[in-house]
N, C-alpha and C positions, 0 to 999 in steps of 0.2 A: 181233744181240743182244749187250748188252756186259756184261763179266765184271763180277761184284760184287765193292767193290772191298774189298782187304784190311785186316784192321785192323792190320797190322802192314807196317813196311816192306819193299819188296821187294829183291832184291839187290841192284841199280844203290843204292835209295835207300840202303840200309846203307853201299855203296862213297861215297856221293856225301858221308852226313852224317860220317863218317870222314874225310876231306877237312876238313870244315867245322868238328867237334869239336878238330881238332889246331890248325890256324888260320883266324879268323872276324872279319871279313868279308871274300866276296874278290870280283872278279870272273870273267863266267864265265869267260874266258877261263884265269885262275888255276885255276879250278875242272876246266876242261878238261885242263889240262896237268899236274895233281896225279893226277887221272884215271889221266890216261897212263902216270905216272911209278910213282903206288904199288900201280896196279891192275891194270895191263898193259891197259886198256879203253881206244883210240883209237876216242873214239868225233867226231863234227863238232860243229863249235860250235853248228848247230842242234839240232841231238841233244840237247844236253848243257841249253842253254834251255830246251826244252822239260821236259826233267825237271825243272830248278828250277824252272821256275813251275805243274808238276803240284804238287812237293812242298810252294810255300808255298799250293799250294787246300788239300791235305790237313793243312796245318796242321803240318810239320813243321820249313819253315824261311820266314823273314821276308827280305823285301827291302826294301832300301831302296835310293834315287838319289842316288849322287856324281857330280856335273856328268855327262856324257852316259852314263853305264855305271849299271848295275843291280849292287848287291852285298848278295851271301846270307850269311845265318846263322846257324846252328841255331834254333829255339823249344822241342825238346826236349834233352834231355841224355841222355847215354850210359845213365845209370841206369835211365832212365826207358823208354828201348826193351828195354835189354836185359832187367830186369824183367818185360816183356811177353810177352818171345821166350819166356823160360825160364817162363812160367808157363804160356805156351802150351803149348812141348815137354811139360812136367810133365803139363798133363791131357790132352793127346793120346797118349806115351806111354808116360808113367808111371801111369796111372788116380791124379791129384794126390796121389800118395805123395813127397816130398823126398829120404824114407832111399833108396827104389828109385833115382830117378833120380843121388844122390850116390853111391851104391855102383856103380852103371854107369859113370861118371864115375871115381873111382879105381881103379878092375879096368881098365878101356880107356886110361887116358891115363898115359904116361912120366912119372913125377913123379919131378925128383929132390929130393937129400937138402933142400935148401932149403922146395923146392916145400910139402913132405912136414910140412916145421918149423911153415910156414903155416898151415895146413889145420891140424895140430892147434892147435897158439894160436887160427885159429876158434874151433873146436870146446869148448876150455875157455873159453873169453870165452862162447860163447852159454850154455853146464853152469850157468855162474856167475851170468850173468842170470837165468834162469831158477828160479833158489835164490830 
């Protein structure tokens, strides 16, 4: 019986479109050795094939052919997953509260003074919107 499949990317596919979000298009072989290098994942060239042509069935990156090689590159964008991910987390488990899961988010995570600068200029940009 095979597993249903996810609506959101799974970790190899995160590591792989990370690859392909920073530069696009490459071969796999580029794709395998970026792999390597930023992910610590040594994984084989067949390996790594077959994930890109799972990921352009699921529609998450396009291939095209340069003379004899196949070369990938995103269809989604960073936003658009990550958007996904975190709406996920939020109604899984945040029961789709924003404030709960943002206040988990600043109590758990090292912010410093910059970070901190950030996060408030959000916060008055969206106050101001919202007027």
């Amino acid at each position: 019986m095979t597993r249903p499949q996810s609506e959101h990317p799974t970790a190899l596919e995160l590591e792989i479109l990370k690859v392909l979000w920073e530069e696009a298009p490459l071969p796999v072989r580029e794709v395998q050795g970026r792999l390597a290098e930023q992910a610590g994942r040594k994984l084989t060239y067949s390996s790594v094939i077959t994930m890109l042509n799972i990921m352009v069935r699921k529609g998450y990156l396009r291939r095209q052919k340069q003379g004899k090689a196949f070369f990938y590159s995103p269809k989604v964008d960073k936003q658009q997953i990550s958007g996904g991910l975190l709406g996920d987390l939020m109604a899984r488990l945040f029961d789709d509260e924003p404030s709960a899961m943002i206040l988990n988010l600043l109590e758990s995570a090292e912010l410093d003074a910059d970070e901190l600068s950030e996060v408030r200029k959000l916060i008055n940009r969206k106050s101001k919107e919202q007027q």
